[in-house]
gemmi code that builds the backbone of each chain (N, CA, C; Angstrom):
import gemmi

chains = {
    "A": [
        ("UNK", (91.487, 116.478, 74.145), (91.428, 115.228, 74.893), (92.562, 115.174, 75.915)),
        ("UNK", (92.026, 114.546, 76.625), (93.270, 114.423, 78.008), (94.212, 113.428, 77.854)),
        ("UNK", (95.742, 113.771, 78.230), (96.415, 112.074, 78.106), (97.327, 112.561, 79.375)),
        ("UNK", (97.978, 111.270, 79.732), (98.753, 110.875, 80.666), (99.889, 110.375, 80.223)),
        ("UNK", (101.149, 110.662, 80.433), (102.485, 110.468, 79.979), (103.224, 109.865, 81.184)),
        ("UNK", (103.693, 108.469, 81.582), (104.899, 107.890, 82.387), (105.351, 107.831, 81.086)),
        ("UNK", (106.987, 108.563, 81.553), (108.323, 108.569, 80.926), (109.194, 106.969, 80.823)),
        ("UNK", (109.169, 106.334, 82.002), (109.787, 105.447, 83.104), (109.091, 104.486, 82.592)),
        ("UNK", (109.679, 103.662, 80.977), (109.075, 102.274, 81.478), (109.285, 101.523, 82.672)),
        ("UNK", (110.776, 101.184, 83.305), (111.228, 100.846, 84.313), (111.938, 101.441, 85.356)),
        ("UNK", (111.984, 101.070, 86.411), (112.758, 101.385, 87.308), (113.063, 100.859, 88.813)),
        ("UNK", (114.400, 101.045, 89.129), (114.892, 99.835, 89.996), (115.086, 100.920, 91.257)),
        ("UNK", (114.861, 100.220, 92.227), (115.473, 100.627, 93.951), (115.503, 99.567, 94.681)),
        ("UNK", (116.283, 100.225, 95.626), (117.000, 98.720, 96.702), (115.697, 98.956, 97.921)),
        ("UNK", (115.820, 97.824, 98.328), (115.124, 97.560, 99.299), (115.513, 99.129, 100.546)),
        ("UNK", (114.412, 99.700, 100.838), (114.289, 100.773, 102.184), (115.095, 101.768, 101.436)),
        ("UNK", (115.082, 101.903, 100.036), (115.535, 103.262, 99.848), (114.234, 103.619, 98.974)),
        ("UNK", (114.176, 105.344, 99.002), (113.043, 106.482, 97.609), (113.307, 106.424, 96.725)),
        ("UNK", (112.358, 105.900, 96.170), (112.025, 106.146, 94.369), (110.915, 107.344, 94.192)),
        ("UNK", (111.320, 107.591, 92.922), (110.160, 108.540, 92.328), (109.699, 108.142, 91.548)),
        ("UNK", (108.288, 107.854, 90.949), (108.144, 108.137, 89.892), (107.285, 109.198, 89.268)),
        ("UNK", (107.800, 109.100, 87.814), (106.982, 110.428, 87.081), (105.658, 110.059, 86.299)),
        ("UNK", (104.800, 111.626, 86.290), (103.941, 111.430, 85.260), (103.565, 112.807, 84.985)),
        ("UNK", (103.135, 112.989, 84.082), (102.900, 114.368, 83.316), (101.213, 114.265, 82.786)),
        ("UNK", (100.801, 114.554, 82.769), (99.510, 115.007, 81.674), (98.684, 116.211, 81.249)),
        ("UNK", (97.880, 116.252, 79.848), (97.383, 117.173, 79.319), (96.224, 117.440, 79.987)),
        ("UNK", (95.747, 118.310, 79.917), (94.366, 118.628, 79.745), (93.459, 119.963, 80.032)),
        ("UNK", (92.990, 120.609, 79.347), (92.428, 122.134, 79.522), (90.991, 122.314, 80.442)),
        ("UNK", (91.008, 121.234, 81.644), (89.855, 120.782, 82.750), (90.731, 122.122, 84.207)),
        ("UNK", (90.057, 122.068, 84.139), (90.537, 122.581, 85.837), (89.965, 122.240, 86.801)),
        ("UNK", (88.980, 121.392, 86.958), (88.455, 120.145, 87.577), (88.541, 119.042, 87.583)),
        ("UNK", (89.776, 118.256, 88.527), (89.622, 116.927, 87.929), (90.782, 115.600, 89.047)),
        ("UNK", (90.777, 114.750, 88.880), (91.240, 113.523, 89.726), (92.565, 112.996, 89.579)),
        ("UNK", (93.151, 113.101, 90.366), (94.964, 112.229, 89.793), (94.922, 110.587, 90.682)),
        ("UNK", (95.265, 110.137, 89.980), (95.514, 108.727, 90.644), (96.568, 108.113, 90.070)),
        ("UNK", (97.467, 107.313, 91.663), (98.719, 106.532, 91.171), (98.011, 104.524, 91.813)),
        ("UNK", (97.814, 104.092, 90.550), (97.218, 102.661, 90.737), (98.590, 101.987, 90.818)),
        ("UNK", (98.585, 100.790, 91.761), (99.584, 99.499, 91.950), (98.859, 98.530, 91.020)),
        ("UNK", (99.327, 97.520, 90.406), (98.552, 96.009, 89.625), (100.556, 95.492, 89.982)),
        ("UNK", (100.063, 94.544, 91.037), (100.951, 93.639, 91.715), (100.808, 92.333, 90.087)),
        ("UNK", (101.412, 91.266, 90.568), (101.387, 90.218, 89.699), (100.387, 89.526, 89.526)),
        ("UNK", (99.430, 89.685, 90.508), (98.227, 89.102, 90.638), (97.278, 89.641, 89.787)),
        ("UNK", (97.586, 91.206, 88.985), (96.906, 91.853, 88.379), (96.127, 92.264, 88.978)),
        ("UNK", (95.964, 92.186, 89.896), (94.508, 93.117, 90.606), (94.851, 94.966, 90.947)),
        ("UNK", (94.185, 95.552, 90.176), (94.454, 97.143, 90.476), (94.241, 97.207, 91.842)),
        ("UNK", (95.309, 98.368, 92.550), (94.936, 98.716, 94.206), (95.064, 99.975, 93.832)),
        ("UNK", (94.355, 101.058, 94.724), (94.353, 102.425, 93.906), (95.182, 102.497, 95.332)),
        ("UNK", (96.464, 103.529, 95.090), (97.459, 103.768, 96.011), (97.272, 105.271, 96.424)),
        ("UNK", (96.915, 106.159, 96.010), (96.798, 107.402, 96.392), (95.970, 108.458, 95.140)),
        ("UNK", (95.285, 109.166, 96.213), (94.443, 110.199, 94.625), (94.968, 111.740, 95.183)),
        ("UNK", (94.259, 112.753, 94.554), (94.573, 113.880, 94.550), (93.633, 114.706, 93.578)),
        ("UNK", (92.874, 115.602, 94.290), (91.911, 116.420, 93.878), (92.283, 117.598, 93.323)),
        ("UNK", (92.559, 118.031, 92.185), (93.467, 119.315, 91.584), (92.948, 120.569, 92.305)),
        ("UNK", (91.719, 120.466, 93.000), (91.436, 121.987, 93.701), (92.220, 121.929, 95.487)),
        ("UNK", (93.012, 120.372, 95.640), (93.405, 120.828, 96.263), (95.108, 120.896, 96.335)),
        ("UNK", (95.771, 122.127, 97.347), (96.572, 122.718, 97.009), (97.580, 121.558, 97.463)),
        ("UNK", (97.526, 121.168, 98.871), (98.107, 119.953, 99.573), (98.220, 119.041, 99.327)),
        ("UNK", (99.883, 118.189, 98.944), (100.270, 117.307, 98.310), (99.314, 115.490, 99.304)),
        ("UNK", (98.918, 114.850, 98.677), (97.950, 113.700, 99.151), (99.353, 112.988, 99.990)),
        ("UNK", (99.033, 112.200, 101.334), (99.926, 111.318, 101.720), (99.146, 109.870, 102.104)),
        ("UNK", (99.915, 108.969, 101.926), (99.056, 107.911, 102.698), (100.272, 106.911, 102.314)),
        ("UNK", (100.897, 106.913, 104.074), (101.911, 105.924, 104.782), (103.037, 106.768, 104.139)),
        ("UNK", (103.386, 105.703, 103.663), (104.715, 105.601, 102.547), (104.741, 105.877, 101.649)),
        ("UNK", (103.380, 106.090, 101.056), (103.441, 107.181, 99.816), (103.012, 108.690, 99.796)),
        ("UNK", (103.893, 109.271, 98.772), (103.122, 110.606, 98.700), (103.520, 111.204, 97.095)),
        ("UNK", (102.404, 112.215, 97.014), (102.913, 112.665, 95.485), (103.301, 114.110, 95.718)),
        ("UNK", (103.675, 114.664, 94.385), (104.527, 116.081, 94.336), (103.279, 116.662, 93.577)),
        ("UNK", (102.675, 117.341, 93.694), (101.506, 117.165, 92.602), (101.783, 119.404, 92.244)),
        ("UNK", (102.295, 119.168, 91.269), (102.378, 120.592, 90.923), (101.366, 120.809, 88.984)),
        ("UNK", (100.486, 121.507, 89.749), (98.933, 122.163, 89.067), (99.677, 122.450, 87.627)),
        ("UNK", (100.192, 124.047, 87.730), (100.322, 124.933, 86.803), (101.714, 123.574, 85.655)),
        ("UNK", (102.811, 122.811, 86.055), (103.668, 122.138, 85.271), (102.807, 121.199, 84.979)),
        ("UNK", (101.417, 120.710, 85.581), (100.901, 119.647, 84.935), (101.530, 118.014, 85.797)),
        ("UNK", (102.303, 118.234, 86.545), (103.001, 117.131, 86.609), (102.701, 116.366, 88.015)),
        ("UNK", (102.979, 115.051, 88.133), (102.298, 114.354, 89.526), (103.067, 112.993, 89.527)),
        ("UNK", (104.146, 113.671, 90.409), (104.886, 111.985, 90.461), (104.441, 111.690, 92.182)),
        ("UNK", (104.924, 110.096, 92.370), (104.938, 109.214, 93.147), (106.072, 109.107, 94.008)),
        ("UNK", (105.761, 109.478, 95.704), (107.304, 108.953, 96.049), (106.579, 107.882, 96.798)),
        ("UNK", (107.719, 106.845, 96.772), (108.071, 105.595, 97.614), (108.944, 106.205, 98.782)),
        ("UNK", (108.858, 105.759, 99.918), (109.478, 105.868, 100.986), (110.114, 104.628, 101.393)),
        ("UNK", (110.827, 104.145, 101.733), (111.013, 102.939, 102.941), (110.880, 101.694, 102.066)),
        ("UNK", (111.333, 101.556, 100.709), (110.831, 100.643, 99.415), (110.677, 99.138, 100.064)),
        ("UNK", (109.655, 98.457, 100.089), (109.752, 97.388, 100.693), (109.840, 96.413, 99.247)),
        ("UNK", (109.620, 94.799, 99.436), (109.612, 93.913, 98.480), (108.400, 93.893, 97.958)),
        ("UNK", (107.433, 94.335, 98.707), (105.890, 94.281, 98.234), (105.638, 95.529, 97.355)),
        ("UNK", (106.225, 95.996, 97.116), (106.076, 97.295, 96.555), (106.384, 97.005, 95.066)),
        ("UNK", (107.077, 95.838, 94.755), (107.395, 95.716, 93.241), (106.010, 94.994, 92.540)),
        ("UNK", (105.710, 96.230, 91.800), (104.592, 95.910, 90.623), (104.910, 97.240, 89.588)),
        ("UNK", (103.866, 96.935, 88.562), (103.296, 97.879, 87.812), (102.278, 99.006, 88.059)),
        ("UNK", (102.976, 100.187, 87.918), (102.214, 101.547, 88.789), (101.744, 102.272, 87.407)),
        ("UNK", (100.067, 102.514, 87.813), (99.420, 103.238, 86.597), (98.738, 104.808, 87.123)),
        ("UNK", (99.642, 105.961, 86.225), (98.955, 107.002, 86.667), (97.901, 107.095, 86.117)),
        ("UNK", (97.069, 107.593, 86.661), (95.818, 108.096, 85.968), (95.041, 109.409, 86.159)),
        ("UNK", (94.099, 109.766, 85.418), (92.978, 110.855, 85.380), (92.066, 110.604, 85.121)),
        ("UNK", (90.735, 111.666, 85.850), (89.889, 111.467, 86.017), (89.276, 112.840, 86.071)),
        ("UNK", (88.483, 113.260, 84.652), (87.297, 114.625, 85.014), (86.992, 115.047, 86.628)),
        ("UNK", (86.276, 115.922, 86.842), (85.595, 116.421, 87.824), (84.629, 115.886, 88.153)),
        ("UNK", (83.507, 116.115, 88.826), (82.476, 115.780, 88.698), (81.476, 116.863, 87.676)),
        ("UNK", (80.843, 116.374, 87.564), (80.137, 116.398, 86.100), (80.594, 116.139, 84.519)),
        ("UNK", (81.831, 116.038, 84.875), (82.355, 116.021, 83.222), (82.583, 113.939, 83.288)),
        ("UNK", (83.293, 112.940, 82.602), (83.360, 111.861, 81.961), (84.179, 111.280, 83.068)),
        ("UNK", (83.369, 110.038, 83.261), (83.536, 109.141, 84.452), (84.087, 107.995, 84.256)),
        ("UNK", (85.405, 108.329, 83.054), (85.757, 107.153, 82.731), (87.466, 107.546, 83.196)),
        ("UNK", (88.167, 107.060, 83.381), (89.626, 107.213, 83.776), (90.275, 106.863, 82.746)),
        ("UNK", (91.657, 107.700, 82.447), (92.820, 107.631, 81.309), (94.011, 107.383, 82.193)),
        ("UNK", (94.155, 105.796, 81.404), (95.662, 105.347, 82.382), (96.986, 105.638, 81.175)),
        ("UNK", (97.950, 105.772, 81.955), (99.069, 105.996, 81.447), (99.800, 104.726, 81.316)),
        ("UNK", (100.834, 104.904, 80.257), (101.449, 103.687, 79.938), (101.944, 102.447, 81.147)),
        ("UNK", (102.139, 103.204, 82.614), (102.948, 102.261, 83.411), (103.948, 102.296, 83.729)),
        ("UNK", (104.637, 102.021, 84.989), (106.146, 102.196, 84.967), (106.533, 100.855, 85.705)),
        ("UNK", (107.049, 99.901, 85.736), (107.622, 98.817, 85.962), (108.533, 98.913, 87.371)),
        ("UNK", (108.148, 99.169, 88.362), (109.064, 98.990, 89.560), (109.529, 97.786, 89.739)),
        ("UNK", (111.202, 97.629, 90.191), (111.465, 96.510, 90.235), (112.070, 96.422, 92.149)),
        ("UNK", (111.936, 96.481, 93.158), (112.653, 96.661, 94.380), (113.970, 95.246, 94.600)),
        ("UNK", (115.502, 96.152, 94.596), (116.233, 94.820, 94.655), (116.582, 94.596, 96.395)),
        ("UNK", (116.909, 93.485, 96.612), (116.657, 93.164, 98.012), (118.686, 93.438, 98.420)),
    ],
    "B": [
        ("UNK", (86.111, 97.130, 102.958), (85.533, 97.741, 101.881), (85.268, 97.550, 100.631)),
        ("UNK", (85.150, 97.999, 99.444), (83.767, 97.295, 98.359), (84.513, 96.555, 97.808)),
        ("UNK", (84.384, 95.361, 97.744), (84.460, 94.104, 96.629), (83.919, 94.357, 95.008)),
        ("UNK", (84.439, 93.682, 93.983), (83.836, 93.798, 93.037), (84.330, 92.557, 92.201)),
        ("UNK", (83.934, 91.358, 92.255), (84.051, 90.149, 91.782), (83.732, 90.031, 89.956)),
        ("UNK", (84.729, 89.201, 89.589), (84.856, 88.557, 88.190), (84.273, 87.194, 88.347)),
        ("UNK", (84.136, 86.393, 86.809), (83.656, 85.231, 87.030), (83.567, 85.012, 85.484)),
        ("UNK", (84.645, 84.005, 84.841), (85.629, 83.287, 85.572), (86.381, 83.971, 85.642)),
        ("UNK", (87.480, 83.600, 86.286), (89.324, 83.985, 86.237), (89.676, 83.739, 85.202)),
        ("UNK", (89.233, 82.179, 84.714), (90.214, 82.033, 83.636), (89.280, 81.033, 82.613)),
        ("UNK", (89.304, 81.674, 81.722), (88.538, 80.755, 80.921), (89.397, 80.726, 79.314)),
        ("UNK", (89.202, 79.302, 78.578), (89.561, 78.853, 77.590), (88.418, 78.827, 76.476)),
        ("UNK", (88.634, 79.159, 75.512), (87.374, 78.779, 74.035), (87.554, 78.726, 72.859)),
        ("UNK", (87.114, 78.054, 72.219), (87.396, 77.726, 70.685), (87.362, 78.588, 69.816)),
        ("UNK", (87.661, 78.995, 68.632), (87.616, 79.913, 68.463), (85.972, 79.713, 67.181)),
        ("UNK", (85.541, 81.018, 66.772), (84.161, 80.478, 66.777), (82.757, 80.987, 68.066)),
        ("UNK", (83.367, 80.690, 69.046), (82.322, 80.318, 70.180), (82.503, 81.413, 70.674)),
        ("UNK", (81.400, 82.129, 71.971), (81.058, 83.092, 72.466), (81.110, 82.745, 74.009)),
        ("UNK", (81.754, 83.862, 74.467), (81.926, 83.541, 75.785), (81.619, 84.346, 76.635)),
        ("UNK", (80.644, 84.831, 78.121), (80.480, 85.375, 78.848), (81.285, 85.838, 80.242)),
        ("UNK", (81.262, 86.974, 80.351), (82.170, 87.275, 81.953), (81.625, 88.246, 82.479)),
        ("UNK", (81.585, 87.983, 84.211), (80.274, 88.732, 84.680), (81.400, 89.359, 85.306)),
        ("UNK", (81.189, 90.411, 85.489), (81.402, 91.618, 86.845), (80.131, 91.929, 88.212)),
        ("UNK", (80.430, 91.053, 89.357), (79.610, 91.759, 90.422), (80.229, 92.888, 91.049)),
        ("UNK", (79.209, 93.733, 91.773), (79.621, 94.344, 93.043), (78.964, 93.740, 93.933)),
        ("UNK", (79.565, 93.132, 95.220), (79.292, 92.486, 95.937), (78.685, 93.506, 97.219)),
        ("UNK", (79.226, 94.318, 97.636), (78.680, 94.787, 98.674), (77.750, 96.613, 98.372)),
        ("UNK", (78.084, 97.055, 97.358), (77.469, 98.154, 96.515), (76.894, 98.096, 95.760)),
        ("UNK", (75.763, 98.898, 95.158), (75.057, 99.027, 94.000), (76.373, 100.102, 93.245)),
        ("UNK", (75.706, 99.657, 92.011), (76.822, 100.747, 90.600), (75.892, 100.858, 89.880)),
        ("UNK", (75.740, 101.743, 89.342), (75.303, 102.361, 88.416), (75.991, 102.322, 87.335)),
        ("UNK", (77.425, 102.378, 87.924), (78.462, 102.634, 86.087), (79.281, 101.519, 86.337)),
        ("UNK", (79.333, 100.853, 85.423), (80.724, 99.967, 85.639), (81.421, 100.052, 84.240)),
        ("UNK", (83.173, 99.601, 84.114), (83.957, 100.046, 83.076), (84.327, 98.725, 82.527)),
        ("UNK", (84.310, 98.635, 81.285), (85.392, 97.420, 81.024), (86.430, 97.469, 80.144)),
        ("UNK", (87.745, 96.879, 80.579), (89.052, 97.109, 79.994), (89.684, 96.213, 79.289)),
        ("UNK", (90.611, 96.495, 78.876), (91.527, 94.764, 78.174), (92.684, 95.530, 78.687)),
        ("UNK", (93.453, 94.275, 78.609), (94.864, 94.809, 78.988), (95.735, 93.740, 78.314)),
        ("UNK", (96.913, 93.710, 77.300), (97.358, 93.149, 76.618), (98.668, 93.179, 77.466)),
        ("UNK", (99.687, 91.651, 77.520), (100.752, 91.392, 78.150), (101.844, 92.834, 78.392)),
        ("UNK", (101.844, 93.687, 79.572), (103.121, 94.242, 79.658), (102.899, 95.722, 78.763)),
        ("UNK", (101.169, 96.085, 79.500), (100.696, 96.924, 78.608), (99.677, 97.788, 79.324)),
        ("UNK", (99.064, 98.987, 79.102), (97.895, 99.801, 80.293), (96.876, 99.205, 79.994)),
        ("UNK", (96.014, 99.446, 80.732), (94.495, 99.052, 80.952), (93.812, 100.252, 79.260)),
        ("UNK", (93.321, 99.551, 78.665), (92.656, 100.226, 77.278), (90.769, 100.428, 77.764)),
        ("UNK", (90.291, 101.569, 77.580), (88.950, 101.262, 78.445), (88.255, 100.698, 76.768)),
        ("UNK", (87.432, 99.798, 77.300), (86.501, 99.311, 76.067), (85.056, 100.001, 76.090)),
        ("UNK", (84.371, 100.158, 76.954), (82.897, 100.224, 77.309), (82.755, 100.988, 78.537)),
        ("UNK", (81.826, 101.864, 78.789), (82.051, 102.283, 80.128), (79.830, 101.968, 79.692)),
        ("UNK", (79.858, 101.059, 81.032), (78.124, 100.329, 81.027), (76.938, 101.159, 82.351)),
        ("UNK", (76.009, 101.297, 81.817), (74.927, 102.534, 82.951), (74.230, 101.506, 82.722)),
        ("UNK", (73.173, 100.760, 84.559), (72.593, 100.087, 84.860), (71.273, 100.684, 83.939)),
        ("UNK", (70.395, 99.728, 82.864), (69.369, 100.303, 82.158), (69.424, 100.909, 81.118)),
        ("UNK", (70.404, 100.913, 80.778), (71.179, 101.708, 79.325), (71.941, 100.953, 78.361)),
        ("UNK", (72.136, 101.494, 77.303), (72.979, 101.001, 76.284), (74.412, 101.805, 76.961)),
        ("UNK", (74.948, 100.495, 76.665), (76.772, 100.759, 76.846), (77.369, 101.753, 75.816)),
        ("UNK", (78.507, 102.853, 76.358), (78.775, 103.672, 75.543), (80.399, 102.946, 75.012)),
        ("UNK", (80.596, 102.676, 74.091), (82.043, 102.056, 73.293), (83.072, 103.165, 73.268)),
        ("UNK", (84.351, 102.800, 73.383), (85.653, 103.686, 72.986), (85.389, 103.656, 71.722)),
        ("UNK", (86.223, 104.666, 70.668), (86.643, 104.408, 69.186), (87.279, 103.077, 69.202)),
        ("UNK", (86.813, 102.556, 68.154), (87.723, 101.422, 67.864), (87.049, 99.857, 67.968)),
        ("UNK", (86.269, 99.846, 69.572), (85.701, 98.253, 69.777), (84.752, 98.545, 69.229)),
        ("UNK", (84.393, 97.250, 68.695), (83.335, 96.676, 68.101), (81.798, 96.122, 69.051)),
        ("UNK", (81.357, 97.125, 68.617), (79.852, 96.931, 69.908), (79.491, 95.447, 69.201)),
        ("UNK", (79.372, 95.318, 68.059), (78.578, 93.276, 68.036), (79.442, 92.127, 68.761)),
        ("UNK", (80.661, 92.937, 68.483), (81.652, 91.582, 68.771), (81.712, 91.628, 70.934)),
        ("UNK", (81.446, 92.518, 71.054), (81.800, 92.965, 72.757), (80.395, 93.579, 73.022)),
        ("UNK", (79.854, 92.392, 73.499), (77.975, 92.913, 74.258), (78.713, 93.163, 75.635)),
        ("UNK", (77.991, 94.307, 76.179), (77.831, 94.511, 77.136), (76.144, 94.411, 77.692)),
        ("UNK", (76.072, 94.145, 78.828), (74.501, 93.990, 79.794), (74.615, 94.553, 80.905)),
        ("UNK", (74.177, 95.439, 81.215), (74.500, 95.800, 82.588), (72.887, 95.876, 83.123)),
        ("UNK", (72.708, 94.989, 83.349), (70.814, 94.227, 83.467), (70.334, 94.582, 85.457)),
        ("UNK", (71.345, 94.654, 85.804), (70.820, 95.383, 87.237), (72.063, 96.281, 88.368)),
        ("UNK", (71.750, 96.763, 89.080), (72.999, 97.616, 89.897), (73.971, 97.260, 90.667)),
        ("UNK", (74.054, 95.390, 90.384), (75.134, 95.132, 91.005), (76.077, 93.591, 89.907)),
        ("UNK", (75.391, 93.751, 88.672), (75.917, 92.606, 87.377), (75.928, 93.498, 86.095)),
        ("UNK", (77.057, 93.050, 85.741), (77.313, 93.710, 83.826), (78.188, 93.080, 83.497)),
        ("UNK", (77.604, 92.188, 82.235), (78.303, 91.038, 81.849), (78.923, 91.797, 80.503)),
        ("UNK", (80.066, 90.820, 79.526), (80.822, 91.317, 78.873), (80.665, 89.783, 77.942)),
        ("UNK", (80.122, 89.859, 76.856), (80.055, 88.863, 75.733), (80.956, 88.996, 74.862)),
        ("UNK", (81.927, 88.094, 74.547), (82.716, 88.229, 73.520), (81.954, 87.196, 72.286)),
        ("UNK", (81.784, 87.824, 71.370), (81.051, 87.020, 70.440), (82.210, 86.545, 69.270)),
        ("UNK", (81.407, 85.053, 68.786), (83.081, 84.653, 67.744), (83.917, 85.172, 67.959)),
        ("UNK", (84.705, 84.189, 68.860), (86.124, 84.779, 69.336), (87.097, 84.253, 68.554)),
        ("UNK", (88.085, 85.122, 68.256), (88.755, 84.687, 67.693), (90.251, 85.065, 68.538)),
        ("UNK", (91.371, 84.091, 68.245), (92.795, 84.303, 68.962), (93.187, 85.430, 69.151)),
        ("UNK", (92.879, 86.514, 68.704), (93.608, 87.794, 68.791), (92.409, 88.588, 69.671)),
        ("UNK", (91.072, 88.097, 69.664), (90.426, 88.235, 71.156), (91.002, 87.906, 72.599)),
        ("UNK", (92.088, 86.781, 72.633), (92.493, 86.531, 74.001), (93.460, 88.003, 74.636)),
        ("UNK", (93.057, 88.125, 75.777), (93.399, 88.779, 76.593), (93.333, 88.825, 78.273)),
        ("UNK", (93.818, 90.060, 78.397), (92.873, 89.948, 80.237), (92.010, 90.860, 80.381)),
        ("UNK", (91.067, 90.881, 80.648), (89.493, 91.846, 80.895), (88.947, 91.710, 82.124)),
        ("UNK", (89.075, 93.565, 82.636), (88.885, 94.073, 83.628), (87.802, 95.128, 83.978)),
        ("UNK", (87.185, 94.336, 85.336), (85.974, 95.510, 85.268), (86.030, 96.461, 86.047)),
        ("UNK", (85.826, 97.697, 86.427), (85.698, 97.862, 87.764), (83.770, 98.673, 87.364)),
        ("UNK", (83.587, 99.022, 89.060), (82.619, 99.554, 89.445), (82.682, 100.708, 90.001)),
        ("UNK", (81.949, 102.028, 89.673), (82.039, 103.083, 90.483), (80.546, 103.203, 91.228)),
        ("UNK", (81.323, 103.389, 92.705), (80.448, 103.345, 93.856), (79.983, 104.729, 94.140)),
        ("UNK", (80.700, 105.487, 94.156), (79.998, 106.886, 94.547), (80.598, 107.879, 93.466)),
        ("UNK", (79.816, 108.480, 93.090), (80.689, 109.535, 91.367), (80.937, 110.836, 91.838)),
        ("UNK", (80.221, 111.106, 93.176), (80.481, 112.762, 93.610), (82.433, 111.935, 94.182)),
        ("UNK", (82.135, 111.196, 94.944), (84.212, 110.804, 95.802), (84.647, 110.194, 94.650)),
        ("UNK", (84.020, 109.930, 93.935), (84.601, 108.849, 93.037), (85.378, 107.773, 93.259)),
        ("UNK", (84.613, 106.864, 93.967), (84.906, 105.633, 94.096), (84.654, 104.303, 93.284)),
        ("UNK", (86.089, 103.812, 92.369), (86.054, 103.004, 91.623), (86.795, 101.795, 92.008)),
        ("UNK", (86.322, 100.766, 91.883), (86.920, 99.818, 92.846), (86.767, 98.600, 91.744)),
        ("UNK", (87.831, 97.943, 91.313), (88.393, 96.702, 90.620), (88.479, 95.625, 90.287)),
        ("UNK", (87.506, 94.411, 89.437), (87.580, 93.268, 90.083), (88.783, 92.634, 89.199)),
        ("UNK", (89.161, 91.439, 89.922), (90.283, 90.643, 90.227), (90.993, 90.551, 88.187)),
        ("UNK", (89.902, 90.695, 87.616), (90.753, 89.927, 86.159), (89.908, 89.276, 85.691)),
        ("UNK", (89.900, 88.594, 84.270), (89.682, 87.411, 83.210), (90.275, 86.677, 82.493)),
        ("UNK", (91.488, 86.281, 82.501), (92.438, 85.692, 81.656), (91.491, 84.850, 80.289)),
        ("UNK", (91.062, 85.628, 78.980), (90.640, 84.597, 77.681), (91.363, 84.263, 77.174)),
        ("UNK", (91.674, 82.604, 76.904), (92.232, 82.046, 75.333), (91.571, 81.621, 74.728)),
        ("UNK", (91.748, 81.838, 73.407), (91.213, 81.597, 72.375), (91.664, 80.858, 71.603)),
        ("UNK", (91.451, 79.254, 71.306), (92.435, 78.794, 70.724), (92.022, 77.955, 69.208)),
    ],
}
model = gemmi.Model(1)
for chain_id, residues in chains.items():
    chain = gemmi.Chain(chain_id)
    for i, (resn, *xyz) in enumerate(residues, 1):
        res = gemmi.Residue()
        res.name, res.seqid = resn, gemmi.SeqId(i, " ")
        for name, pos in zip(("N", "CA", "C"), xyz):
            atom = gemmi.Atom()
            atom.name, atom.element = name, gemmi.Element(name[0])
            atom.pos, atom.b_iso = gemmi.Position(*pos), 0.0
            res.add_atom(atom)
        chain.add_residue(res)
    model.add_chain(chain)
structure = gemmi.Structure()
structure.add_model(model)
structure.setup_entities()
């Protein structure tokens, strides 16, 4: 079975400086989906960036980007330019390939806090 | 881009009583839609993952009598909590997947239940 590991219950950055965060997960797929979800206070999931394990090129979009290394398993999150809107709860996740289970495994969460 | 509406936000119930919460997709048909709980300061737990015309497939653990799922056409799948009881309250989340080859899963807003 597949799991997803954030280390980071919490973690703090100042306003316009990089954070990272981490995530690790299992799984013996070599087909399959990475996703770093935002759930602001409003609770509403925003999916912030994905990443297709066949491909080699780390995903960007704006201000975010991930480190996404295959063979360690591992796929953290950078923040760029940390704004105030940026403080929520960030959920990594996975996701089979296509054809295999179309259900997503979220990871515990990591608590961003941005101080001004 | 795709909407995927809850209904209610927030609902209150006795305990005893049975309560309904719909998930639309507003601008897509789905075929699959997911439903989650999420307990205060905690990940999204998947409960049900629902196929338009099908019986809902359950995680280990939930209780298919107590948690009906309906997923009665390609853009509604409702979520019955039957005799609810206080340790039923939670927040319950649906999303919808729009396309399964890109895999597009898209979120609706929440359910806040008490059960009192």
């Amino acid at each position: 079975a597949q799991t997803v590991t954030q280390s980071q219950p919490e973690m703090s950055v100042q306003e316009a400086e990089t954070v990272t965060l981490s995530c690790t997960y299992d799984t013996s797929e070599s087909d399959y989906y990475l996703f770093w979800y935002k759930q602001p206070p409003s609770r509403q999931m925003i999916l912030v960036i994905r990443q297709e394990a066949y491909k080699q090129q780390n995903a960007t979009e704006n201000r975010f980007s991930v480190n996404f290394q295959k063979a360690a398993k591992s796929f953290s999150l950078k923040i760029s330019d940390s704004q105030l809107g940026d403080a929520a709860m960030y959920f990594c996740a996975y996701r089979s390939g296509f054809g295999g289970d179309d259900k997503i495994i979220f990871g515990k969460g990591t608590r961003l806090h941005i101080l001004p | 881009g795709a909407v995927v509406s809850q209904h209610p936000s927030w609902v209150i119930c006795k305990s005893g009583t049975s309560v309904k919460i719909e998930c639309r997709s507003l601008d897509f048909q789905a075929t699959t839609m997911f439903w989650y709980r999420q307990f205060p300061k905690q990940s999204l737990m998947l409960m049900a993952t629902s196929n338009e015309g099908s019986k809902a497939t359950y995680e280990q653990g939930v209780e298919k009598d107590k948690f009906l799922i309906n997923h009665a056409s390609l853009t509604l799948s409702t979520l019955t909590v039957t005799s609810a009881h206080p340790e039923d309250s939670s927040f319950y989340i649906c999303s919808a997947l729009r396309d399964r080859v890109a895999y597009e899963q898209y979120f609706g807003p929440g359910t806040r239940l008490t059960v009192t």
